[in-house]
MOPAC internal coordinates of N, CA, C and O (Angstrom, degrees):
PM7 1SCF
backbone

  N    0.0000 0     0.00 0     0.00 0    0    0    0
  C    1.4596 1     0.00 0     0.00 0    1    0    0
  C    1.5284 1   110.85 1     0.00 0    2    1    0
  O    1.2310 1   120.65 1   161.52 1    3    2    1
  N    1.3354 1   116.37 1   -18.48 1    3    2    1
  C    1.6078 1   113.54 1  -167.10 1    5    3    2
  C    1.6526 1    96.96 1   -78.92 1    6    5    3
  O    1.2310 1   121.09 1   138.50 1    7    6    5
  N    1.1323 1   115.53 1   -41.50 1    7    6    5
  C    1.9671 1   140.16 1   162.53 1    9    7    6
  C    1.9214 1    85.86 1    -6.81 1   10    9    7
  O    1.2310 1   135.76 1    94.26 1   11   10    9
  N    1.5160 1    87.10 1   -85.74 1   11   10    9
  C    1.4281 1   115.05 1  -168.96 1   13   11   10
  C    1.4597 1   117.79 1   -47.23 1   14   13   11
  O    1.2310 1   114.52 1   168.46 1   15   14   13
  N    1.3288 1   127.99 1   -11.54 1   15   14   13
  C    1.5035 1   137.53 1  -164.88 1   17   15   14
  C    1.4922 1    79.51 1  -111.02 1   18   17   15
  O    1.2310 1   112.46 1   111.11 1   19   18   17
  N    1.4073 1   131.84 1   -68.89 1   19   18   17
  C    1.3660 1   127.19 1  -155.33 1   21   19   18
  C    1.4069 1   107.78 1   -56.05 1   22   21   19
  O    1.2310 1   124.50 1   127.34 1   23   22   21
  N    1.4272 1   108.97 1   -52.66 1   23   22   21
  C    1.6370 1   104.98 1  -174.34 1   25   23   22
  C    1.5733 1    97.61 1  -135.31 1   26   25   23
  O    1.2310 1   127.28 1   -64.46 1   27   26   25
  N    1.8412 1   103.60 1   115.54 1   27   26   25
  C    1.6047 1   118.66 1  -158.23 1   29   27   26
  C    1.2394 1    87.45 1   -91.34 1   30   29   27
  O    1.2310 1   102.46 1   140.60 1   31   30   29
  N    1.5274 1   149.72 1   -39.40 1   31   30   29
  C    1.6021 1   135.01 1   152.66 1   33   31   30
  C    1.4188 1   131.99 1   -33.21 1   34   33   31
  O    1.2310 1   121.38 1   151.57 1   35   34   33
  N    1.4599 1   114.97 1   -28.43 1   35   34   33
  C    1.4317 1   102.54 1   161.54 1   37   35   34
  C    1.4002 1   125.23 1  -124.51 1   38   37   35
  O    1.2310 1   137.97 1  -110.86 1   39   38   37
  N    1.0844 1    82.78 1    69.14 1   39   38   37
  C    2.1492 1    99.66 1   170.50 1   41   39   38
  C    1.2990 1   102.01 1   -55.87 1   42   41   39
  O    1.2310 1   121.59 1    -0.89 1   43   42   41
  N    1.2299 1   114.56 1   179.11 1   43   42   41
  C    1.5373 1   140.28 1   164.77 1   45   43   42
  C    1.1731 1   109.95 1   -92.85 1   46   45   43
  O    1.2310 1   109.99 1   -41.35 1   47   46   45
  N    1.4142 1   136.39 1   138.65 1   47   46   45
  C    1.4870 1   113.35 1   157.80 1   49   47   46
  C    1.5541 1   109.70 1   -73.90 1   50   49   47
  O    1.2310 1   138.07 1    -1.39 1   51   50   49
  N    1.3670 1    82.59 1   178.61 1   51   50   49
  C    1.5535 1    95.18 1  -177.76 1   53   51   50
  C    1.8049 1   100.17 1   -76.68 1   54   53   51
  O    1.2310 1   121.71 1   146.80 1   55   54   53
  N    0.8919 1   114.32 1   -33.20 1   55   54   53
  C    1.4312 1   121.62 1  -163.38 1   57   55   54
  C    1.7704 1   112.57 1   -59.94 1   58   57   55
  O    1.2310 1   135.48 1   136.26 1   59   58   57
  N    1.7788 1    87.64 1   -43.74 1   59   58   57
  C    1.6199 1    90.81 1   167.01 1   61   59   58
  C    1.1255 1   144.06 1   -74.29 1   62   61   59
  O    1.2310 1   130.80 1   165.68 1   63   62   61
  N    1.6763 1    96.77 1   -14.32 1   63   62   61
  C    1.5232 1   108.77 1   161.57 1   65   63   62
  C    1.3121 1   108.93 1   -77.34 1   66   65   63
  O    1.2310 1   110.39 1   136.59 1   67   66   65
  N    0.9186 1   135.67 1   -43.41 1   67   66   65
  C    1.3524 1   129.59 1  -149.13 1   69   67   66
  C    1.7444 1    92.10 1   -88.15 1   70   69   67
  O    1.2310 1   114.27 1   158.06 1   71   70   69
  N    1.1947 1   128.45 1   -21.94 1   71   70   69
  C    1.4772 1   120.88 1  -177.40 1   73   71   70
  C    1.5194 1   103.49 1   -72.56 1   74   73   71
  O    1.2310 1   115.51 1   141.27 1   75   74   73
  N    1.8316 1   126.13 1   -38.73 1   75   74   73
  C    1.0334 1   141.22 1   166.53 1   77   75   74
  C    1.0475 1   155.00 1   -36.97 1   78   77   75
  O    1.2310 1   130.78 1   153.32 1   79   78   77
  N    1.7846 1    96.81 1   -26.68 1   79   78   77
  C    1.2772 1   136.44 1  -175.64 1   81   79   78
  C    1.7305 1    98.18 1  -103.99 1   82   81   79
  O    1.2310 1   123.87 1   140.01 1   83   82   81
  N    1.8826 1   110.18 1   -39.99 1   83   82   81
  C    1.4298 1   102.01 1  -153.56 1   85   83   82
  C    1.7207 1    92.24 1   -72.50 1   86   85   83
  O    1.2310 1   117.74 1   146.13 1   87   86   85
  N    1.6162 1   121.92 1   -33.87 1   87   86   85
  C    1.3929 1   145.50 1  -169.11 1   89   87   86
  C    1.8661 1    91.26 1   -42.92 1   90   89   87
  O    1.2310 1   129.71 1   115.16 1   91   90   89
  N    1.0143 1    98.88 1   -64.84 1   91   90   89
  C    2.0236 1   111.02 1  -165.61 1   93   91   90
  C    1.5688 1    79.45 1   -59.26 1   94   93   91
  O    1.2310 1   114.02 1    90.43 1   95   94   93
  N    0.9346 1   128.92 1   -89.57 1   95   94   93
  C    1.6365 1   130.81 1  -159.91 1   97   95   94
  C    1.4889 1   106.10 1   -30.49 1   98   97   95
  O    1.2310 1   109.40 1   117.09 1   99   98   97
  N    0.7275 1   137.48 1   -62.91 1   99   98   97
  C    1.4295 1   153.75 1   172.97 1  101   99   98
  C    1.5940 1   101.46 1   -41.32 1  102  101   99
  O    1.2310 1   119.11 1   125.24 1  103  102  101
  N    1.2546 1   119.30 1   -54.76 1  103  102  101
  C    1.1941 1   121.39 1  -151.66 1  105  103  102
  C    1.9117 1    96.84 1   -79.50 1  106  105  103
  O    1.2310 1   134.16 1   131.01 1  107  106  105
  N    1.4327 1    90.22 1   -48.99 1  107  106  105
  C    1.9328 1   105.39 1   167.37 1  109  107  106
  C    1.2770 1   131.71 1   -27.10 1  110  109  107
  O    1.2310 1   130.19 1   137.40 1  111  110  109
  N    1.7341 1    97.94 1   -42.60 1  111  110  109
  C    1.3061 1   125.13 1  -179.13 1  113  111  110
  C    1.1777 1   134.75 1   -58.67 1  114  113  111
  O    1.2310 1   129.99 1   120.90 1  115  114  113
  N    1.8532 1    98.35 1   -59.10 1  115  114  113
  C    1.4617 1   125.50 1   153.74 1  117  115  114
  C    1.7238 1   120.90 1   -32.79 1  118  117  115
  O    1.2310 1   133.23 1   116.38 1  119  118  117
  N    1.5946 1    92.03 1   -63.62 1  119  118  117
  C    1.7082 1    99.85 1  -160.06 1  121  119  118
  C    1.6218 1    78.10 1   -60.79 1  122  121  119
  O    1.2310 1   110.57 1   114.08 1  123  122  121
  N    1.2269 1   135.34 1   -65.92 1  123  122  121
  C    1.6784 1   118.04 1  -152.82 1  125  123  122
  C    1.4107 1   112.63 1   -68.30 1  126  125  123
  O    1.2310 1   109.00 1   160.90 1  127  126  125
  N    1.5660 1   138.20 1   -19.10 1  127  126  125
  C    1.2602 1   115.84 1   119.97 1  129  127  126
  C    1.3503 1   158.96 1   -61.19 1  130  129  127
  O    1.2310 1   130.80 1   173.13 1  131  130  129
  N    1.0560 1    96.76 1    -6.87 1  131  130  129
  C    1.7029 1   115.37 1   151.59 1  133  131  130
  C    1.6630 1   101.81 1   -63.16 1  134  133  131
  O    1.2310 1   129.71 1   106.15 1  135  134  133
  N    1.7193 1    98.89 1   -73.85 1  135  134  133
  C    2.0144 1    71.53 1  -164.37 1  137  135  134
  C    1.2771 1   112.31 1   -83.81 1  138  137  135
  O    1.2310 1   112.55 1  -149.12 1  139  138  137
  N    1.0863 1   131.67 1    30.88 1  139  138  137
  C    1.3226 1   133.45 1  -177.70 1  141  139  138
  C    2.0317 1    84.54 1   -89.19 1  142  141  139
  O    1.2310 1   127.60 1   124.70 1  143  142  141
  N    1.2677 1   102.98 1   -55.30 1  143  142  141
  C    1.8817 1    93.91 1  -173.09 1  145  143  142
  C    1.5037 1   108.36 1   -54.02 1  146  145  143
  O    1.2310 1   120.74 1   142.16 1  147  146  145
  N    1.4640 1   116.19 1   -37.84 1  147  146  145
  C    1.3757 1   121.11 1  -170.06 1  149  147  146
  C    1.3093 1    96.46 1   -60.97 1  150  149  147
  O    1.2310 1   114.61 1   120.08 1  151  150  149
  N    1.3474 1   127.82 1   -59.92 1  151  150  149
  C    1.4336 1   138.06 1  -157.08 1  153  151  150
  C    1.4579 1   106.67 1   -85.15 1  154  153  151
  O    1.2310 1   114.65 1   157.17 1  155  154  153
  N    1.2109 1   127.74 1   -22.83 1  155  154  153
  C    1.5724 1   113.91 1   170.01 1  157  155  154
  C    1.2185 1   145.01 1   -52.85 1  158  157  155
  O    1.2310 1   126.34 1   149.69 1  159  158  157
  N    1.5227 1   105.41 1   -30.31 1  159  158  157
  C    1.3769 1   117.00 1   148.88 1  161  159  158
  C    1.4286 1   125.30 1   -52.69 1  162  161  159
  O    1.2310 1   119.96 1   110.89 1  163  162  161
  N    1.3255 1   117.69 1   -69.11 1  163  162  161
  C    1.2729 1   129.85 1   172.73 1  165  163  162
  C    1.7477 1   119.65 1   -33.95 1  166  165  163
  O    1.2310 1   130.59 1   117.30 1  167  166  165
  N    1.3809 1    97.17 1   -62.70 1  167  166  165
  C    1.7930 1   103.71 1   163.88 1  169  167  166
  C    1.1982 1   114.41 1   -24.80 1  170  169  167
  O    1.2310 1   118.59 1   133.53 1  171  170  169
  N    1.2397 1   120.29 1   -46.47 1  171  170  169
  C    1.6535 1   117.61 1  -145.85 1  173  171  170
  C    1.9517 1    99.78 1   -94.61 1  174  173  171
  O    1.2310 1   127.96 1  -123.08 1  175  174  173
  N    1.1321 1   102.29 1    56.92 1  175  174  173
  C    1.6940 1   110.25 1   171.40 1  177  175  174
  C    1.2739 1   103.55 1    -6.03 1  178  177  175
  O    1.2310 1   126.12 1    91.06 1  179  178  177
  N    1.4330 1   105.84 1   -88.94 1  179  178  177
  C    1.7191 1   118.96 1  -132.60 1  181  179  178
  C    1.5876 1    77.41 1   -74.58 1  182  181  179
  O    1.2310 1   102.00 1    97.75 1  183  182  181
  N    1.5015 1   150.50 1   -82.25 1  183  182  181
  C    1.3158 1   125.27 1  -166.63 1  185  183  182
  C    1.4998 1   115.98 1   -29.87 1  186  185  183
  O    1.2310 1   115.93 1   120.57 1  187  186  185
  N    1.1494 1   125.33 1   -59.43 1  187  186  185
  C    1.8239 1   104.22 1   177.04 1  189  187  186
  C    1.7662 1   125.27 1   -35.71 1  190  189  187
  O    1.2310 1   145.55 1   126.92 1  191  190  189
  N    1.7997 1    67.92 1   -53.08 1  191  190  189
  C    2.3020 1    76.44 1  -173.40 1  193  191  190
  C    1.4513 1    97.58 1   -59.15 1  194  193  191
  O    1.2310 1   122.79 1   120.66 1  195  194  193
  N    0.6900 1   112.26 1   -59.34 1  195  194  193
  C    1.4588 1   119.38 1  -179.37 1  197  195  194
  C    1.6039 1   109.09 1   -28.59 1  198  197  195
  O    1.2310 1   116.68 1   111.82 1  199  198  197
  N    1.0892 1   123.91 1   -68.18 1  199  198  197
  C    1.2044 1   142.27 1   149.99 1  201  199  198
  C    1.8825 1   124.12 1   -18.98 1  202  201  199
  O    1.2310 1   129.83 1   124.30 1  203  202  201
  N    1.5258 1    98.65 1   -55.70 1  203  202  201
  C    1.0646 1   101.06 1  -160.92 1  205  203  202
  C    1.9441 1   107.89 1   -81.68 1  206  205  203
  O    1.2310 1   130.64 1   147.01 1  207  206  205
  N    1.5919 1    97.08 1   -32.99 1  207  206  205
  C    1.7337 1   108.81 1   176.15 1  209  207  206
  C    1.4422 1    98.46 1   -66.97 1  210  209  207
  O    1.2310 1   101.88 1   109.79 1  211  210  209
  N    1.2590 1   150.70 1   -70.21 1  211  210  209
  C    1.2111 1   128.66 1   160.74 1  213  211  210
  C    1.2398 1   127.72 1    -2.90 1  214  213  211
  O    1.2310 1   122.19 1    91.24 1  215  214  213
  N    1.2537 1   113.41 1   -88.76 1  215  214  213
  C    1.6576 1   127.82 1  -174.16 1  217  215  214
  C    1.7041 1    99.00 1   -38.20 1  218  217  215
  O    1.2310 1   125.72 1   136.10 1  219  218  217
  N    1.5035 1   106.62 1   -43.90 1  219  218  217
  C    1.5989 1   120.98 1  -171.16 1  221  219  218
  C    1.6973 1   111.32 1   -54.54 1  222  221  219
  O    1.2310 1   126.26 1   145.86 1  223  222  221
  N    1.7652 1   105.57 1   -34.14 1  223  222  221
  C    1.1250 1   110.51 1  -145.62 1  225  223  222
  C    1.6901 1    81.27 1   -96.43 1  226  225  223
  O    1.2310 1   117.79 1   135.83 1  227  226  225
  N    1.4991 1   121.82 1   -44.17 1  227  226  225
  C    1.6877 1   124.22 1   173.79 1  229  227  226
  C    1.2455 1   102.59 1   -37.18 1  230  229  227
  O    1.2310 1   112.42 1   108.46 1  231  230  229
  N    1.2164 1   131.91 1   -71.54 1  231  230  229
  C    1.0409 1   146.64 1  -168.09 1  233  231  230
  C    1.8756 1   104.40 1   117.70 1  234  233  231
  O    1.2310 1   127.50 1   -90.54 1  235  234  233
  N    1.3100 1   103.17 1    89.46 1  235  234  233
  C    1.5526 1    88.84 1  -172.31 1  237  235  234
  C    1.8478 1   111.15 1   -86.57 1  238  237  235
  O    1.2310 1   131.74 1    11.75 1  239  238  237
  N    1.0020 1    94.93 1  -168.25 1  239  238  237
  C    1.8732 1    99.85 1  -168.87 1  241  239  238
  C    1.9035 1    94.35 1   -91.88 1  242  241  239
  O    1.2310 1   113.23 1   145.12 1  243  242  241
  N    1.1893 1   130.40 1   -34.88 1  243  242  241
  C    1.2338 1   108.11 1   166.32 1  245  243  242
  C    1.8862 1   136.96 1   -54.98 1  246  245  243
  O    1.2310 1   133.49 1   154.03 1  247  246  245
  N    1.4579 1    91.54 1   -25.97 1  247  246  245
  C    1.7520 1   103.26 1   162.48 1  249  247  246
  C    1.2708 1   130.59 1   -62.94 1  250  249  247
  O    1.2310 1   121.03 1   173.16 1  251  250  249
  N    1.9463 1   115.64 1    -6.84 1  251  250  249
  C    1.5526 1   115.08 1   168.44 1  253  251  250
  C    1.7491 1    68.25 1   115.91 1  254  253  251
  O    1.2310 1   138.67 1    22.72 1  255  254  253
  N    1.5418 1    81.41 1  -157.28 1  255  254  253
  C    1.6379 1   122.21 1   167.35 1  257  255  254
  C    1.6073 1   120.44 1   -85.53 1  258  257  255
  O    1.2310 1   125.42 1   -50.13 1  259  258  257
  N    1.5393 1   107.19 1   129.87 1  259  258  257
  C    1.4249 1   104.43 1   160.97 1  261  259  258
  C    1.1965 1   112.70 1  -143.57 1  262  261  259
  O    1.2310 1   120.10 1   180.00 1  263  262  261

C-alpha cells in the first residue's frame, strides 16, 4: 500500500488483486484435495488394521516364509 501512496499512477487494479487472491484460494483447495486423496486411505484406521491382521493371519508373502 505504501507503493500506492508514493506513486498514485501506478496502483494495482483491483482486478489483479482480486485474481491473486482467487489464484492462492484455488490453489489451497487443490493441495488439500490433493492430500486429502493421499491421506484418505490412511485415515481410515480400523479398515487397514483390519486389513493388515488378516493378511497377518493368511500368512502373506511380505512376512518372509511360513
Amino acid at each position: 500500500m505504501e507503493d500506492s501512496r508514493r506513486h498514485p499512477g501506478k496502483r494495482m487494479p483491483a482486478t489483479g488483486t482480486t485474481g491473486t487472491v482467487g489464484t492462492t484460494a484455488v490453489r489451497a483447495l487443490a493441495t488439500d484435495q490433493h492430500f486429502g486423496s493421499v491421506l484418505g486411505p490412511a485415515l481410515r484406521q480400523p479398515d487397514l488394521l483390519t486389513d493388515r491382521s488378516a493378511r497377518y493371519r493368511a500368512g502373506s508373502p511380505y512376512r518372509g516364509c511360513r
